[in-house]
C-alpha positions in Angstrom: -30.9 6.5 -21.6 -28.1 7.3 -23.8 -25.9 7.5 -20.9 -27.1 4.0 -19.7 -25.7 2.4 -22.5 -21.8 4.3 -22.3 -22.3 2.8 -18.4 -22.9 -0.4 -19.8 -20.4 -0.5 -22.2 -17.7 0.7 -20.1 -18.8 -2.2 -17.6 -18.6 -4.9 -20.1 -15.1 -3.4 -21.3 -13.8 -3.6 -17.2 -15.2 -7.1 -16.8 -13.2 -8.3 -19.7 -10.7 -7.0 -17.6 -11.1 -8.5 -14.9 -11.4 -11.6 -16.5 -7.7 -11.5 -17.8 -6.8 -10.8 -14.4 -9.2 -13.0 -12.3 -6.5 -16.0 -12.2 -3.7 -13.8 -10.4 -2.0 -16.0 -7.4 1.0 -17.0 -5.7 0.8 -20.0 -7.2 0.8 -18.6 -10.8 2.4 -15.7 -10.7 5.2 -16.3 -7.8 5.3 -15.4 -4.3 5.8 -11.8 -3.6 6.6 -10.9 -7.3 5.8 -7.6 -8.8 4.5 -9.4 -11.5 1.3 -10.6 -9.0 1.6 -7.3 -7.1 0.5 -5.5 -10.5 -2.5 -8.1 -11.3 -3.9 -7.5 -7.5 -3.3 -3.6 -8.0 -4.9 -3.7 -11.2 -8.1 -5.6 -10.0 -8.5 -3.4 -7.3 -9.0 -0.6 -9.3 -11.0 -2.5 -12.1 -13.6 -3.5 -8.8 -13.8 -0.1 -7.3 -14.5 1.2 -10.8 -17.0 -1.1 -11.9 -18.6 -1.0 -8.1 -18.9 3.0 -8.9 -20.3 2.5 -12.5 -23.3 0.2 -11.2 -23.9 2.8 -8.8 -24.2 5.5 -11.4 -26.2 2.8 -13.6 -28.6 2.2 -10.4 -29.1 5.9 -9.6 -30.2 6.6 -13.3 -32.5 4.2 -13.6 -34.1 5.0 -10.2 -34.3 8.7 -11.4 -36.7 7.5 -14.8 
């Protein structure tokens, strides 16, 4: 249970995130700009992680 609630943290802590990047376009941020190429990098990795912590979060709870 105790690790349920790390997951959960951790998942609230990557959507907030994901929030600061959500807006990331060429419109925004420039066309082919490093600028935009780091917000699309960095939601990449913030969606494969939060994809592997609800995994984890389903697996525990279908364990108890």
């Amino acid at each position: 249970m105790e690790c349920i609630k790390q997951l959960l943290k951790k998942l609230n802590k990557i959507e907030k995130e994901l929030q600061k990047v959500r807006g990331a376009s060429p419109l925004s941020d420039g066309w082919q700009t490093q600028r935009l190429a780091k917000k699309q990098r960095k939601w990449d990795e913030l969606a494969k992680e939060k994809i592997n912590i609800l995994i984890k979060i389903n697996e525990y709870e279908s364990k108890s």
